[in-house]
C-alpha positions in Angstrom: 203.8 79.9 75.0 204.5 78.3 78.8 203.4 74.8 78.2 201.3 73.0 81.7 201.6 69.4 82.3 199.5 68.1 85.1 201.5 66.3 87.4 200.0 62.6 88.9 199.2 62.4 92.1 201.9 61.8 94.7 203.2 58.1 94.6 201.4 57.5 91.8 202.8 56.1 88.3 200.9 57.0 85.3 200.1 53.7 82.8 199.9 54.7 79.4 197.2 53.4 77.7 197.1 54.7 74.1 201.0 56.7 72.7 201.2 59.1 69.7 205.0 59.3 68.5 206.0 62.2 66.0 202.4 61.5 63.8 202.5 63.2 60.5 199.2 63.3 58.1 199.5 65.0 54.8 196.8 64.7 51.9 197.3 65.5 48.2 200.3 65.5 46.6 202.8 67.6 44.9 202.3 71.2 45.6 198.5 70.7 46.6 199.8 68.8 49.2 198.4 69.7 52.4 200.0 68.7 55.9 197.0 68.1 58.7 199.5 66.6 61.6 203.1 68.0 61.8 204.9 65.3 64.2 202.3 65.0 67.3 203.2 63.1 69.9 201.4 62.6 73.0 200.2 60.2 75.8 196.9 58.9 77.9 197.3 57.5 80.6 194.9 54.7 82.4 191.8 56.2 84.2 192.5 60.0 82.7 190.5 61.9 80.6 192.3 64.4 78.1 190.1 67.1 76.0 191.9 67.7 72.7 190.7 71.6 71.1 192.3 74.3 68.7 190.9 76.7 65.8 189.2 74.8 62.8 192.0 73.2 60.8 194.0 73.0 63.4 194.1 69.4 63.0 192.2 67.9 66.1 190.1 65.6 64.9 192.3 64.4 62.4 194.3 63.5 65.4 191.9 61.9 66.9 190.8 60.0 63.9 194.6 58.6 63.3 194.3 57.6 67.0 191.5 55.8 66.6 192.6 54.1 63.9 189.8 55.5 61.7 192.2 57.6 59.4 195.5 56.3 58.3 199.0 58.3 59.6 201.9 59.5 56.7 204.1 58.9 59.1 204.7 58.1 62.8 203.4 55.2 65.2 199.8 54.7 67.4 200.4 52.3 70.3 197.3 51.1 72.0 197.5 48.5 74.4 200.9 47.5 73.4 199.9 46.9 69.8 201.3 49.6 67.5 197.8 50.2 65.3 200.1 51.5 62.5 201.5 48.1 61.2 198.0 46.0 62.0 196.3 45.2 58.5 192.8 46.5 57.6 191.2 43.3 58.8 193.1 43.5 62.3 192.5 46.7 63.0 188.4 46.6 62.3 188.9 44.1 65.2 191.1 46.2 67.5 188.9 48.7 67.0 185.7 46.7 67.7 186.9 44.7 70.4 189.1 47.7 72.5 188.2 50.8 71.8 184.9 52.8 72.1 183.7 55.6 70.0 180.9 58.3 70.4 180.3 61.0 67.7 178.4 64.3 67.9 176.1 62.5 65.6 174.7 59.3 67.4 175.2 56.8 65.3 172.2 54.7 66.0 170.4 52.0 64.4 166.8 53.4 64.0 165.0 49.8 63.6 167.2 48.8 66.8 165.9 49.6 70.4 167.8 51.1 72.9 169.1 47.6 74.5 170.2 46.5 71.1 171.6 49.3 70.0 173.8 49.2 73.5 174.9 45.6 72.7 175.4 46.3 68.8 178.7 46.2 69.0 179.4 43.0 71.6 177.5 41.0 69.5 178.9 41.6 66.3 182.0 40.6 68.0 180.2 37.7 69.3 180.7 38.1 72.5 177.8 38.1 74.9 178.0 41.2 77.7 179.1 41.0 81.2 175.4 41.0 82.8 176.2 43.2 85.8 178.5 45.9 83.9 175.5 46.3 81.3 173.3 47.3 84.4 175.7 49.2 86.0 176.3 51.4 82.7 172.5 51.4 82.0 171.7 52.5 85.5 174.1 55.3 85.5 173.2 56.8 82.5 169.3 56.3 83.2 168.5 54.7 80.8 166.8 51.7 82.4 163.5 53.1 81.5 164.2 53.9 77.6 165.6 49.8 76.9 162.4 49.1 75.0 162.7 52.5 73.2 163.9 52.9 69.7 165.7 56.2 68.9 163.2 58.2 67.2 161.2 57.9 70.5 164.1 58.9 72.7 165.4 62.7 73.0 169.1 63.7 71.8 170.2 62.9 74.8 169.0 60.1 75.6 170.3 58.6 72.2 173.3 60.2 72.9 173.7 58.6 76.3 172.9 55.2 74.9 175.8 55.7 71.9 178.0 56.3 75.2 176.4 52.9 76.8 177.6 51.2 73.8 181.0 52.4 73.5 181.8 51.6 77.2 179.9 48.4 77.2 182.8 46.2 75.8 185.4 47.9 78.5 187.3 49.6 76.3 190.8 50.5 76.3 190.6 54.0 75.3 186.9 56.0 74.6 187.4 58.5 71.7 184.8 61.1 71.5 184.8 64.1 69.0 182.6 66.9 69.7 180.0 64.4 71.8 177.8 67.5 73.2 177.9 68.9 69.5 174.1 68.3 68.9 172.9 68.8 72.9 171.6 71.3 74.6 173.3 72.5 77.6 171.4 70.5 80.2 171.9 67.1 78.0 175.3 67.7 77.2 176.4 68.1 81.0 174.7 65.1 81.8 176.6 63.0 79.1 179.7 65.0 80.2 179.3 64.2 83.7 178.7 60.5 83.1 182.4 60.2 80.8 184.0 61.8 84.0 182.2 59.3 86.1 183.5 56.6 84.0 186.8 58.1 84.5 186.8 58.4 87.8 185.0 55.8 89.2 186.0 52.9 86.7 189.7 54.1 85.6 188.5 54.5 81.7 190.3 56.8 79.6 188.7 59.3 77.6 190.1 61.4 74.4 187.3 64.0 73.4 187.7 66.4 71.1 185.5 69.6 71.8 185.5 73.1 70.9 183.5 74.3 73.8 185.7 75.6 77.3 182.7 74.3 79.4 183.1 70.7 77.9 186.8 70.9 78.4 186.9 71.8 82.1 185.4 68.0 82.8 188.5 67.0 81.5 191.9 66.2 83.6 194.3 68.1 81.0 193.8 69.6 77.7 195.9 69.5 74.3 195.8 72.5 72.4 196.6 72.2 68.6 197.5 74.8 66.2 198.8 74.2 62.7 198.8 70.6 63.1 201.4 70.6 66.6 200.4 70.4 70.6 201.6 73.8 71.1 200.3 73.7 74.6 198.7 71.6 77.5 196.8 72.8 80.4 196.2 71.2 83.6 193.6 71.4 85.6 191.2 73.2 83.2 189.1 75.5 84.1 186.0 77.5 81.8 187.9 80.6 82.7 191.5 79.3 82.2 190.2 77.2 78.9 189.2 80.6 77.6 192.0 82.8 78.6 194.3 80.5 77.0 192.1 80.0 73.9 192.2 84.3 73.9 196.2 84.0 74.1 196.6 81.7 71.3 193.6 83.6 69.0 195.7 87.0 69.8 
């Protein structure tokens, strides 16, 4: 298969943010064993947003996850920010991932006694840090949210909690958002509003986003997708499109 790499705009030099080099991922041993990630390697670049899809077992969100930093790799190196995530020990990577990266999940991970406001500053003040004043207004604003603050989840629709999970994961300026299958749980009207918002955050404030998704209409937000198969990028296309997503998703099925 013809493999597509978007190209950067003219002049412009791509910052990687967050590398994958030759990741491997096996679990079980002997001749149970069973190999999830056979030698991924990829890059993200600063202020680009990259949807990551394949059949099930492919081994996209185990990719994702060893990304993260929220599964461990067999082999292979994660470099995020300089620091390769691969060598950190358990204690320094629960901080690398609270204090730089951001996380939303198709289930939204809320605290149901919290409101809306604390749920959005969980994470900052675990860290103790307290929140940049204007950036927490400028999140809340754009995701709507202003009127739900006082709001606990159980009072707030899907997607409304799932647009606050998405305040909180871009609240500490992360340097890479991972999101697996963040519309999984939303209708269609909620899910393009949480989609639109990522690409806003993309776009307008140079964050990078990682989303796993299995749906073509999530993926055309993105700038490029990764296609997985049998645990290796066998393609990438740029550009997407819901029609190209799913002419290339025929061609790999066939």
């Amino acid at each position: 298969m013809t493999q597509t790499t978007a190209a950067p705009p003219s002049g412009q030099v791509l910052e990687h943010v967050a590398t994958a080099s030759d990741l491997t991922r096996s679990y079980g041993h002997g001749d149970g064993t069973v190999a999830a990630l056979r030698g991924v390697s990829a890059a993200f670049a600063r202020g680009q947003f990259t949807a990551i899809m394949g059949p099930s077992g492919s081994g996209k969100s185990t990719f994702l996850h060893c990304m993260a930093g929220l599964d461990t790799v067999t082999s292979g190196s994660v470099v995020i920010g300089g620091v390769d995530i691969t060598t950190l020990s358990r204690t320094r990577l629960t901080r690398l991932r609270r204090d730089r990266l951001g996380f939303v999940f198709q289930s939204f991970n809320l605290l149901p006694m919290l409101t809306a406001e604390e749920n959005i500053r969980l994470t900052g003040r675990l860290g103790g840090r307290r929140a940049d004043r204007e950036w927490f207004d400028t999140i809340v604003d754009a995701l709507g949210l202003r009127g739900r603050l006082s709001h606990r989840p159980a009072e707030m629709s899907g997607g409304q909690q799932q647009r606050v999970a998405v305040a909180r994961a871009l609240l500490t300026r992360p340097e890479v958002l991972f999101a697996d299958e963040p519309t999984g749980n939303l209708d269609s009207r909620a899910g393009a509003e949480v989609l639109g918002f990522l690409r806003t955050a993309v776009d307008t404030y140079r964050q990078t986003v990682v989303m796993v998704t299995h749906d073509p209409v999530a993926a055309a937000y993105a700038d490029r997708v990764l296609f997985l198969a049998d645990g290796r990028i066998v393609t990438e296309l740029g550009d997407p499109t819901i029609d190209g997503v799913h002419a290339l998703m025929r061609r790999m099925e066939g």
